[in-house]
N, C-alpha and C positions, 0 to 999 in steps of 0.2 A: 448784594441781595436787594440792592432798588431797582426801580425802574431805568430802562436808561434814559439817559438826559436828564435826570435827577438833579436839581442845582444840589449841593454839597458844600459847608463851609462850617469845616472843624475851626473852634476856639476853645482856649484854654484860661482862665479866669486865677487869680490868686486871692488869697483869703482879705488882703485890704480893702479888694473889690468893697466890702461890704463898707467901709467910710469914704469911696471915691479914690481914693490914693492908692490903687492894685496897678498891677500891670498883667494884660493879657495880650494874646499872642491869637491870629487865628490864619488859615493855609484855606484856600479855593480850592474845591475839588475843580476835576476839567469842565464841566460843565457850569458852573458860577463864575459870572462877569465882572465886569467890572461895577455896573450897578448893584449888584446883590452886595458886593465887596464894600462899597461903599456905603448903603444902607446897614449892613451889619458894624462896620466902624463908627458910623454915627451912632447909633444903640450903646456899643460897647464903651465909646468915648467919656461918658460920664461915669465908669471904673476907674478914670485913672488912664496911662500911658496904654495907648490900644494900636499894635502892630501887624501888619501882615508880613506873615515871615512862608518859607517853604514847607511844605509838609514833616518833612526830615527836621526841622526845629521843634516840634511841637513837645516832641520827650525831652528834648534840653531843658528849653522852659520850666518842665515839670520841674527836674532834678534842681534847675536854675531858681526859681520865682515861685513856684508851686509849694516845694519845701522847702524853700531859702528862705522862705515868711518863720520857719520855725526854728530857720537855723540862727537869725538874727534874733529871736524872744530867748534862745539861750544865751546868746551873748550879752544880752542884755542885761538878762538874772546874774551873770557873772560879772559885768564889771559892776552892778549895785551889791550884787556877795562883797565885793571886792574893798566895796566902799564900808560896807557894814563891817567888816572884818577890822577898816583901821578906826571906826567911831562913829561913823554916820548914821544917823535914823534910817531906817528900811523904807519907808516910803519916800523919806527926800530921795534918798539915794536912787531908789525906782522913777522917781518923777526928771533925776537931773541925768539918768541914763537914756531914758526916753527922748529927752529933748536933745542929747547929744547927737544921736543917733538920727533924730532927725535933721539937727543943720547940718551933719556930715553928707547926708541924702542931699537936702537942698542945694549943697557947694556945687557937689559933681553935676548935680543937674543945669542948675543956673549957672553955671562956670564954663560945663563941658573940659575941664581939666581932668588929665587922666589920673585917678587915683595914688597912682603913685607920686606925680607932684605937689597933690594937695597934703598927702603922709610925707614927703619931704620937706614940706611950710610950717609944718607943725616943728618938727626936728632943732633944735640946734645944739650946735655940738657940742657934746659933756654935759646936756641937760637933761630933765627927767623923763623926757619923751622916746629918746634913743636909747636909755638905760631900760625901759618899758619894751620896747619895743623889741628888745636882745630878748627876754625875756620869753616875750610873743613865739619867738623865733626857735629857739632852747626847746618851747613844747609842739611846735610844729604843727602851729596855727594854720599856714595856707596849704599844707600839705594835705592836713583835715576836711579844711574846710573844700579845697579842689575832689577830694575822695568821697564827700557825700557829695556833695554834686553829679558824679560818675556813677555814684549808689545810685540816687536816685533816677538819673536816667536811664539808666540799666534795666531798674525795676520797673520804670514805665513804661521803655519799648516788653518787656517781660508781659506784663499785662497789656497791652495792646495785642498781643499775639493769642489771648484766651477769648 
């Protein structure tokens, strides 16, 4: 419905955007160069991690980063339930969930270790971590967590088609 030659450059934003620490995602229509491309990345750069990825990524992201900002604030209210449930004050417990969560962010960034290595650093054997982590596994944590992922990019390409 534009004109043609219309520069074009879809971006997708996640809700951290709003303290700097987001990650956003943005795709060139055919007409947007390499300068538009890059003026839009210098802009988006102060969100946080700013990508150009394929057009075809832009609903993952969603499902990915978009709702993954909320899927991580439940996890978070749960391992501070978690805490409250064996004695810990609610807000400590909110405050040392928080920070957990972000040195875990931090490792993988500053590290570049893949996830699964730095969850096996943690591990040692017959200790509290792998006994947790059986647990994890018992209610089918990544299975969940892979399924909204899929939820939501489902619903995204969904609405993108309205």
């Amino acid at each position: 419905m534009l004109p043609p030659g219309t520069k074009v450059l879809r971006f997708m934003p996640n809700l951290p955007c709003v303290v700097q620490a987001g990650a956003v995602v943005f795709a060139r229509g055919r007409c947007a160069g390499e300068r538009e491309a890059a003026v839009l990345q210098g802009l988006l750069a102060a969100c946080g991690l700013c990508e150009e990825v394929p057009e075809s990524y832009i609903d993952i992201h969603t499902g990915l980063s978009g709702s993954g900002v909320a899927y991580v604030y439940m996890f978070a209210e749960a391992l501070a339930e978690g805490a409250v449930k064996m004695g810990m004050s609610g807000p400590l417990a909110s405050r040392i969930a928080a920070q957990t969560l972000l040195g875990a962010a931090k490792m993988m960034l500053e590290t570049g270790e893949h996830p699964a290595k730095l969850r096996a650093d943690v591990c040692t054997p017959g200790g509290t971590t792998i006994h947790a982590l059986h647990e994890l596994e018992k209610g089918g944590l990544r299975a969940a967590v892979m399924n909204a992922v899929e939820a939501g990019t489902i619903r995204a390409r969904e609405l993108g088609k309205n």
